[in-house]
N, C-alpha and C positions, 0 to 999 in steps of 0.2 A: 783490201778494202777499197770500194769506190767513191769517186768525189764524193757523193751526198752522204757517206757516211762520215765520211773525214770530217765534212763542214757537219752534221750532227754531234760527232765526238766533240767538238770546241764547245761547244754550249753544254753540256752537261756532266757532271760532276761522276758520275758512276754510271757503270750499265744499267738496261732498261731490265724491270724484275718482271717478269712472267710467272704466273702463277696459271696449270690447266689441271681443270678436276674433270677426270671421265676422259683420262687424255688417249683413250684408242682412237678418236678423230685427230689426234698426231699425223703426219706433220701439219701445225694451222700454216692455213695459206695465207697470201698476201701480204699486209702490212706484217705480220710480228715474221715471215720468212724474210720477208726483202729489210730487214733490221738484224737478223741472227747473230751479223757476226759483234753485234754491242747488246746483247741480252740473252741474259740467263736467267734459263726457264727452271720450273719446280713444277715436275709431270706426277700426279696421283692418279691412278687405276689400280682397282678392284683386284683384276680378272689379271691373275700371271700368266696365261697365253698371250695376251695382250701387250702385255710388258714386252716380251722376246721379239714382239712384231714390230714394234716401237722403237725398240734398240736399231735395229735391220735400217727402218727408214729413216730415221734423224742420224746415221751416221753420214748422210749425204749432205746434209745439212750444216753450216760450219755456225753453230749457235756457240757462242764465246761459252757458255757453261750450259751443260741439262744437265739433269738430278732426277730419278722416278722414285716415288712412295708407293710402294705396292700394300694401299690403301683405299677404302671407299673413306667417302666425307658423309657426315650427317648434322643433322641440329644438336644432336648430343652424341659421346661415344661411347665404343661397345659394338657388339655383333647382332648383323643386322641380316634381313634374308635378302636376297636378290633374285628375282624373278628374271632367268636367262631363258630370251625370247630367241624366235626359231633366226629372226634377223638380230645379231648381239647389238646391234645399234638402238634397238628395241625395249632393249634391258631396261628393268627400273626395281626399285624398291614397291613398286606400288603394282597394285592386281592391272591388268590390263581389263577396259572395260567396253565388253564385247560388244554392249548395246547400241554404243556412238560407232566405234569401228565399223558395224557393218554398213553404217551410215555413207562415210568415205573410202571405205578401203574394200576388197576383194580377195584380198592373199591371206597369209597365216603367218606375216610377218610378227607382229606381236604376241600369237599367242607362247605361253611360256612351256617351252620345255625342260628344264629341271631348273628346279629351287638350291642357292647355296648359300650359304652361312657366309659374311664379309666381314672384314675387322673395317670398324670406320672409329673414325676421329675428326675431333672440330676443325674448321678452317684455323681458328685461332691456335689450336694447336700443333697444327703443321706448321705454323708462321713461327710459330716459338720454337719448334723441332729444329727448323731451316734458317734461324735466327735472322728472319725477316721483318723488319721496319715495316716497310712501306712496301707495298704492290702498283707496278704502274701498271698494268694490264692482267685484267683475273678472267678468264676464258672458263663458261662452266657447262658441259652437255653431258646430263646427268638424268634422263630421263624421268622429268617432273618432278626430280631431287632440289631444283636448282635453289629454291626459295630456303626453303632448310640448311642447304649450306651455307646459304647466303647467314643466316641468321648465326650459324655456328661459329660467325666471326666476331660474335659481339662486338662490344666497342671499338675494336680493329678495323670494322667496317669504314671506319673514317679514314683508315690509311690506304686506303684504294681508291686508285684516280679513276680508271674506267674498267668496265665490267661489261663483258660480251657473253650473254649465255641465253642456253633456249630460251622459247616461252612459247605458250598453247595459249589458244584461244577457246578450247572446246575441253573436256575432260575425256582425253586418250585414255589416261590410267585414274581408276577410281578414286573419289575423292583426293584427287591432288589438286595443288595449288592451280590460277590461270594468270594471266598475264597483267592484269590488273591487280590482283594481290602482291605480286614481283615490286607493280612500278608504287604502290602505294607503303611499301615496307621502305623500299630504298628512299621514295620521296622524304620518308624522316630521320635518313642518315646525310642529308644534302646532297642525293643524285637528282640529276635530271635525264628525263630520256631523247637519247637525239633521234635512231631512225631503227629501222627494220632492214634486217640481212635474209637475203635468201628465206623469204618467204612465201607461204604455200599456201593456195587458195582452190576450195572447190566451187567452181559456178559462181565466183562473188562473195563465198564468207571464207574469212581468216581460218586457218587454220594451226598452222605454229608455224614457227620462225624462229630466229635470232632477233636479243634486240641487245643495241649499247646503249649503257649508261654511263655519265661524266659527273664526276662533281662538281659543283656550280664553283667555289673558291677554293683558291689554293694559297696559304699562306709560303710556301715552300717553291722558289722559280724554277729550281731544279725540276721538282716534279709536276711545276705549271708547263718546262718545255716539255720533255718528256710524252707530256696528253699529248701538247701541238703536234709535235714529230709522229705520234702514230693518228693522230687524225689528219696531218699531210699526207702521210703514206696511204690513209682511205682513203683517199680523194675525198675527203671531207673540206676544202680549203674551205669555205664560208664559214664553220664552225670554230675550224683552229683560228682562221683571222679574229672572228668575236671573242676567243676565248682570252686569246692574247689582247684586244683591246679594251677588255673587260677590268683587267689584270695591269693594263697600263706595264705590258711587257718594255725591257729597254729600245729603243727605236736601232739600235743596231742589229741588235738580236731577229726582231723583227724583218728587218730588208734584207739580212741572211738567208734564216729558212723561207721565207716568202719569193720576193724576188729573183733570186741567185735559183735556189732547187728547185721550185714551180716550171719557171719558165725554163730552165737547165733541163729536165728531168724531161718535161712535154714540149722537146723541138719541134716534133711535126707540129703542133700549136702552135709555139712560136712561128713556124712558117707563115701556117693557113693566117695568122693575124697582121706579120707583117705586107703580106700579097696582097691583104683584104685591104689594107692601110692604101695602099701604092695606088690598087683599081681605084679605090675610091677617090684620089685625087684628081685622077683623070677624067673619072666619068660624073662628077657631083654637079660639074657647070651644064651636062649635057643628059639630060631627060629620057629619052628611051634608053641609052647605056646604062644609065644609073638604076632604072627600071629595071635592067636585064642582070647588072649584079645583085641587087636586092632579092631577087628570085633563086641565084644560087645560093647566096648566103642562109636562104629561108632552105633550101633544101639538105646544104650541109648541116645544117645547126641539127637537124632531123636526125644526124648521121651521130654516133659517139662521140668520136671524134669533135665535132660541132658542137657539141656538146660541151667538153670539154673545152673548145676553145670561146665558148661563151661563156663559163663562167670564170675561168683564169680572166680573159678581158675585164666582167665587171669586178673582179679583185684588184686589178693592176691596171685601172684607166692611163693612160697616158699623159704625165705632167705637160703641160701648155708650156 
């Protein structure tokens, strides 16, 4: 385990719960990998080819516990049909609707080549199967299922910190939910929406995406760090900073994860900041120098990198 997990493990009371429905996009990337080894995941899929392929990749993975439901999810349970598209990514419960598709698309990914029968059951169901409390990250790509399973949590729905799953903007598959219906269900379980993941756009109109959701309070600090630690790991710091000051987190806890694993974790940033620090002393009395690092600084900030090290700076200005 590496430093950023060790100093994660001190603040929090139990591993991080992972809940993914539709998990053949196993292994998720990013935050919940770069956490594996303090979270255990609970994987539902449908499709038992799926499953065997699943197995294969997260044995690479050293995630403290995974568990698969060789299960679909729906708003209520029972068997369900599945429309398995010529791309399985494609898949959905709902007709694919050829009229908008020709719109955007060109291939025959979606259309469906054979119908099958699925055992599905509620999200609230599985939570009770898995005798799961609380979910701090519920992950759900379920081809324009996602709203329905959302709902199949009923009043559970409140024991989830953040929620990362598709959403359309256009009606791919007939009469399914679109992204606004998503954010207006969850607005009245206390989410809010923070941003959009890998989204896809033709010519300027949305088209579908990822979107996270967080809920706005958390009476539980356990599960207030928990959000922080995987919205640091997004590089979401502005958000985890608000969340925690929101929260009036304890000011130790805070210059922890903040200070120490920010600047710790983005040394080249800490470089580029301290270099930037040093020029600047140098050339602030002196006008065309100063001119001339102002230029670069305008061109790295351009860079990711720059990026990143502009907004860690306005996170962590430097006490006088």
């Amino acid at each position: 385990m590496n430093d950023f997990l060790e100093t994660y493990s001190k603040f929090i009371k139990s591993p991080i719960t992972v809940v993914d429905v539709g998990a053949n996009e196993f292994p998720i990337e990013g935050a919940i990998a770069r956490l594996a080894p303090i979270c255990e995941v609970h994987a539902a899929e449908p499709q038992k080819d799926k499953i065997k392929e699943l197995e294969k990749k997260n044995n690479i993975i050293p995630y403290k516990k995974f568990k698969y439901y060789n299960y679909g999810l729906a708003e209520t349970s029972g068997e369900k049909i599945l429309n398995i598209a010529m791309d399985s990514h494609a898949s959905s419960i709902y007709e694919p609707n050829k009229e908008i598709l020709r719109r955007v698309r060109n291939d025959k990914n979606f259309d469906t080549k054979e119908k099958t029968s699925i055992k599905c059951i509620t999200l609230s169901e599985l939570l009770n199967m898995s005798s799961i409390k609380f979910v701090d990250f519920l992950n759900i790509t379920a081809g324009a299922n996602e709203l329905n399973i959302i709902k199949g949590a009923g009043e559970k729905l409140k024991n989830i910190s953040i929620i990362n799953c598709q959403v359309e903007f256009i009606k791919v598959w007939k009469d399914q939910p679109v992204f606004d219906d998503v954010l207006s269900y969850l607005r009245r379980f206390g989410f809010r929406f923070i941003k959009f993941v890998d989204l896809h756009e033709v010519d300027g109109k949305k088209m579908w995406g990822k979107g996270i959701f967080i809920q706005e309070k958390f009476e539980d600090e356990d599960r207030l760090i928990k959000a922080g630690i995987f919205l640091i790991e997004s590089d979401l710091f502005e958000e985890a900073r608000w969340l925690f000051l929101d929260h009036q987190l304890n000011e130790e806890i805070y210059q922890k994860l903040f200070h120490k694993l920010i600047h710790e974790r983005y040394g080249r940033i800490n470089i580029i900041l301290k270099i930037n620090s040093i020029v600047k002393k140098i050339t602030q009395h002196i006008k065309p120098l100063e001119l001339i690092r102002l230029k670069i600084v305008n061109i790295i900030k351009k860079k990711k990198i720059g990026a990143g090290a502009s907004t860690v700076s306005k996170i962590y200005p430097k006490k006088k």
